[in-house]
Each structure stands twice: as structure tokens, then as C-alpha cells.
N, C-alpha and C positions, 0 to 999 in steps of 0.2 A: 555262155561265158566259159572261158577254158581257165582250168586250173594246172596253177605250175607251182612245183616245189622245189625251189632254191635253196642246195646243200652243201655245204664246203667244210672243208680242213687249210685252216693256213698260219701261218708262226708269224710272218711279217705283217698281212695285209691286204699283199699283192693281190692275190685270189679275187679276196671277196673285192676291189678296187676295179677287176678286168670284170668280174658277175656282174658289177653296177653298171658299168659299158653294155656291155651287153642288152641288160635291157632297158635301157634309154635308149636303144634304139625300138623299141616295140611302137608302132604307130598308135595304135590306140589302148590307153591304159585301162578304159573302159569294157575291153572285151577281155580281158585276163583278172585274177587272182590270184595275187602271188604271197607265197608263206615260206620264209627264209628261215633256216633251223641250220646251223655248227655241230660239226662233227668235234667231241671233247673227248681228249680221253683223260680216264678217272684222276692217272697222274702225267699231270702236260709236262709235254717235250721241251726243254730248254731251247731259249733266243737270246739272247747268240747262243750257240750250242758248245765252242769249246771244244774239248774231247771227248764229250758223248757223243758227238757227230758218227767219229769212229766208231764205237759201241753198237752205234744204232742198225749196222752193217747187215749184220747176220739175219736178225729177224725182218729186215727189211724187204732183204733178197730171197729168204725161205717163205715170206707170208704169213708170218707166227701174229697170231692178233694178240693185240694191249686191249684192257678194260677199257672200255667207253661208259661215259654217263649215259645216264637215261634220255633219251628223245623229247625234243620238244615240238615233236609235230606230230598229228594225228597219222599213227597208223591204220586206221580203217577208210581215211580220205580217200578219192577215188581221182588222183590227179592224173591232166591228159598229160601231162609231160615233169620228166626227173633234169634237173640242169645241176650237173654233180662237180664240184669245181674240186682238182687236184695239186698235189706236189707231186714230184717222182724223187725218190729216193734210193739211192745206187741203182737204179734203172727200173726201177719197180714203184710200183705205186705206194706211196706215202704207208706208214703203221698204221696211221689211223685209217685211211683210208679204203684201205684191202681189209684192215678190220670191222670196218663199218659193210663192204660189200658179203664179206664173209658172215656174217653174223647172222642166226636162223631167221629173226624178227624182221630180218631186213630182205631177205632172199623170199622170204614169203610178199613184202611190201613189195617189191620189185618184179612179182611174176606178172608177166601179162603190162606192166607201162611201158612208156618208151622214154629214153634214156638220151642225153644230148653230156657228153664230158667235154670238161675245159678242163686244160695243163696250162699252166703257168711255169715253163722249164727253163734252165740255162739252153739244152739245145737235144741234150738226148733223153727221148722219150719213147723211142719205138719198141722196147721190149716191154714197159709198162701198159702200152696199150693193148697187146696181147694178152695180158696175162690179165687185164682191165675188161676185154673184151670177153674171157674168158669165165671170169666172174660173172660178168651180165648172164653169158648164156647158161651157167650153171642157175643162174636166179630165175630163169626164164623170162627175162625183159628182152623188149625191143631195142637194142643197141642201132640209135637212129642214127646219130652224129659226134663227132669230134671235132674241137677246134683245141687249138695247138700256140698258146701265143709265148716266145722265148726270144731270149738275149739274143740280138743280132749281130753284136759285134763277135770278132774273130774269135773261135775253138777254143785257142790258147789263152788269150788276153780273158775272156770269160770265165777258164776256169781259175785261173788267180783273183778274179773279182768276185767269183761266187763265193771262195775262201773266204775274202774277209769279208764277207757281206753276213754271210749263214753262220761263220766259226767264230768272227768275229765281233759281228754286229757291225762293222764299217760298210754301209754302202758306195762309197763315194772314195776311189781313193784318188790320190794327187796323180796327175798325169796319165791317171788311166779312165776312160767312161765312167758313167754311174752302172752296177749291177745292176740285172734284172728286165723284164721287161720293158720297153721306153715307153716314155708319158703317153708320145704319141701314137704309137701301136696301142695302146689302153686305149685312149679316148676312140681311135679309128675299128676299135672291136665292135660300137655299136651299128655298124654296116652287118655283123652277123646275128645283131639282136632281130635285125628287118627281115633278114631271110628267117628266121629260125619263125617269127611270128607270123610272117605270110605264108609259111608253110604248115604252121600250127590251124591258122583259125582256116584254110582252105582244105586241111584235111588232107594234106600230101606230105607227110612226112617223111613217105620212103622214098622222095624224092630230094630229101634237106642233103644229104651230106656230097652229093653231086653239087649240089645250088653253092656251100660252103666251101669247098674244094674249088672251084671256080674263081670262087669271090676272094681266094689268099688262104683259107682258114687253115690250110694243113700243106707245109712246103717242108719234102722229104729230100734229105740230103744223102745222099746214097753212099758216100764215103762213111758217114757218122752212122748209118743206118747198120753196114756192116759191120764196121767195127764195133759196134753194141752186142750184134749179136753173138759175136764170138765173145767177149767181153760177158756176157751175161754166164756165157756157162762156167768160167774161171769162175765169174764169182760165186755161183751155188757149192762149189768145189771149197771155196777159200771159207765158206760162208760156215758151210758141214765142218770144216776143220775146229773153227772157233768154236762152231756149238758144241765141241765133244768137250768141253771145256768149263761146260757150263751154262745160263741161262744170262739176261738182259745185267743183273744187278752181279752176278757171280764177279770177285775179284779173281779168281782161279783163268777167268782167260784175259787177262791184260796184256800179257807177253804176245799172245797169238793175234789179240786186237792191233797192238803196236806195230806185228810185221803188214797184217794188213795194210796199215797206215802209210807206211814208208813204201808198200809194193805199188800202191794207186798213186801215190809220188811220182814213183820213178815210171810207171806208164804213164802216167798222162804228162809228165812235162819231159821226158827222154823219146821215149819208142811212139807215141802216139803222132807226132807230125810227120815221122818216116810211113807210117803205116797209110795214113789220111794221103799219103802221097801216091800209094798204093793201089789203092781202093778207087781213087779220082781215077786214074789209067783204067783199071777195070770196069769201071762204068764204062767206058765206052767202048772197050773192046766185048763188052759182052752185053750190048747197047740194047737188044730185044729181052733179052730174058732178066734185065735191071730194069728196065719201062714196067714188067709186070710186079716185082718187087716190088716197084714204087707205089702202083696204085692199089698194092695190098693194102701198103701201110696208109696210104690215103681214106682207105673203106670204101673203093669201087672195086670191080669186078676187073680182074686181073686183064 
């Protein structure tokens, strides 16, 4: 019998909603054992969030861990497989999240397993997965697999929907889509619970994230993909400025928080459709050496 441990952080839901997909698709429930444990931190994150969303910015992007409660799963278990379910947050993995990979108790739990992450994103994710993959191999886990499931309607339209979904608590506004994931990409995740189990009980797991990459699990947008990256180093820049300022609760940086605010405003709904227009042209004039890009970020061999 294989043991798995089902791990997640999530503020809405979603997460743990696409984790149950997931493994309803396992063919046989008889040949696993599965032990579901939430990542908590000591003091939870506001839903809707409001304007701590903004706040949340600096330590998000630096990696600064928050307190977590104590575990409710056996650290000495000896499970064949970690299914670590995320958020990404300004392109970085969730507080709790990175806090939880960060953490000594947990980097000891994670030497030596193999490691399967689910996102749950509006669209951009690829610098969180670096820096995701980067944790794993500082913990010394097998980073097996990635699946990837995010809002598929338009850049734009998703990032006004994620606002009031997350800031506001409105998922649904009048004439625009529902935010977030769709039902039906949820329920069609359990086509990655099949591969992920028939790779588990056959003993081929360095074989899953090709099998998943196949099967839909991870589709890289190559426009989005660059402008992240550049996107990520402003913000360790913007991120260093606010923290001189002060820490998570300090009123001392509200003013620096605020230009924040107004500066990811005016890039993602001014400059950000000019650039994405940018970016589309250079995919294909520099068509060989973006094919490898892409399947970095897919987790095959370039």
C-alpha cells in the first residue's frame, strides 16, 4: 500500500476543491492511504483581504515566513509521495506556503520523498515555481511533478476578476466570467489523479511529469512567462524598499505600501497589454531558444 500526504494552504477553497479532483481520479482506493493535514498560520490571512492584500507584498516576494501552527500529521511517517497544494502570491509562493517549505521540521520531513505541487493561479506562476523548486531541492525532496490549473479567460478580464474575488470577496461579477478556476477544469483534474496513481503504484515516478505535461497539466504562455520574469525582479526592488520601512504590522510603511498599489495598477491595466504584445512577436522570432524556455518551465529537459 502507498502512502500519500495531502498538504495545502488555501483562503477560498479552491485548493483543497481541485486536491479532491485529483484524487478521485486514483483507480483504486484500496492500494493508497491518504492523510490530509492544512497548512495554518498561527494568525490567518484575511478573506476577502481588503487592503492587507497590499501589505502582504513585501514578505511575500522576499520569502519572510509567518508563524504556523503545529502539524497535524505524523512527522516520522514514511510517505511515498508529498501532494502540496498552492496559491501564488505576487508571483511567489503563498506566506504560508514558502513558510511551511522553509521551516527546519519540514525540510528534514521532505529529504529524500517525492514531491507532486498543484497551483491553483489566475495565470502567473512561473517564478513561484522556481523558487518552489528551489525549496524542494534545498530540503532535498524529489521534485516529481507540477500541475498548474488557472483562470483561462483573458490576462486582462482575470486580473479585474481576481480583484474582486480575493479584495473583495465577489467571485462573480455582472458581465464578466466567474473568477478562478472553472468547475469544469476542477472536475477534468481527475484525469491527473490517474496518471499521477499509475505512476505511483508502478514505481515510475520520474516518469509523471512528462506523463502530466502531455495530458494538459502544465501550459506555458510564453508572453506571460517573460514578463514575470522581469516583473519579479522590480518587485524584490519595490519589495526591499517597503521593508526599510518596517515589518508586516509596522504603520511606518503605509505610504510606500500605497505607491506599491497604485504602481501594479497602472502596470497591469496601462503598460502590460503593450508588452504581452511584445513578448507574443518574440516568441516567435526567437522560436528555438523559447521552445527551450518553455519546457524548463514545464519540468522537462530543455
Amino acid at each position: 500500500m502507498k502512502k500519500i500526504l495531502v498538504i495545502y494552504y488555501t483562503q477560498t477553497g479552491q485548493i483543497r476543491t481541485i486536491l479532491d479532483s485529483i484524487i478521485s481520479g486514483f483507480t483504486d482506493m484500496s492500494m493508497v492511504e491518504i492523510d490530509y493535514a492544512e497548512i495554518k498560520p498561527s494568525k490567518p490571512y484575511p478573506y476577502p483581504w481588503k487592503e492587507a492584500f497590499y501589505n502582504s507584498f513585501p514578505e511575500s516576494v522576499k520569502g519572510i515566513p509567518c508563524q504556523l501552527e503545529s502539524w497535524d500529521f505524523d512527522l516520522n511517517k514514511e510517505y511515498d509521495l508529498v501532494l502540496l497544494g498552492m496559491q501564488v502570491w505576487y508571483l511567489s509562493p503563498s506566506i504560508p506556503a514558502s513558510s511551511f517549505l522553509q521551516h527546519p521540521e519540514i525540510k528534514i520531513f521532505l529529504r529524500g520523498k517525492n514531491v507532486v505541487t498543484v497551483n491553483g493561479v489566475r495565470n502567473m506562476w512561473y517564478t513561484s515555481y522556481l523558487l518552489c523548486k528551489k525549496y524542494l531541492g534545498d530540503a532535498g525532496a524529489h521534485y516529481q511533478g507540477n500541475i498548474v490549473m488557472y483562470d483561462r479567460t483573458d490576462n486582462y478580464i482575470a486580473g479585474i476578476t481576481v480583484i474582486a474575488w480575493m479584495v473583495h470577496g465577489k467571485k462573480k461579477l455582472a458581465l464578466f466570467p466567474q473568477s478562478g478556476v472553472s468547475d469544469e477544469d476542477i472536475l477534468n483534474a481527475k484525469t491527473y489523479g490517474q496518471i499521477i496513481y499509475s505512476n505511483l503504484i508502478e514505481n515510475t515516478l520520474s516518469k509523471l511529469q512528462e506523463a502530466l505535461v502531455f495530458a494538459g497539466a502544465v501550459k506555458v504562455k510564453f508572453h506571460l512567462m517573460k514578463i514575470e520574469i522581469v516583473a519579479r525582479k522590480i518587485f524584490v526592488k519595490f519589495a526591499d524598499f517597503v521593508l526599510k520601512k518596517g515589518s508586516y504590522e509596522s504603520p511606518l510603511r503605509k505610504t510606500r505600501v500605497a505607491l506599491f498599489k497604485y504602481y501594479l495598477l497602472f502596470v497591469f491595466f496601462i503598460l502590460s497589454p503593450f508588452v504581452s504584445i511584445f513578448q507574443m512577436l518574440r516568441r516567435w522570432v526567437f522560436y528555438s531558444s523559447a521552445n527551450k524556455q518553455i519546457r524548463i518551465f514545464q519540468g522537462l529537459k530543455p
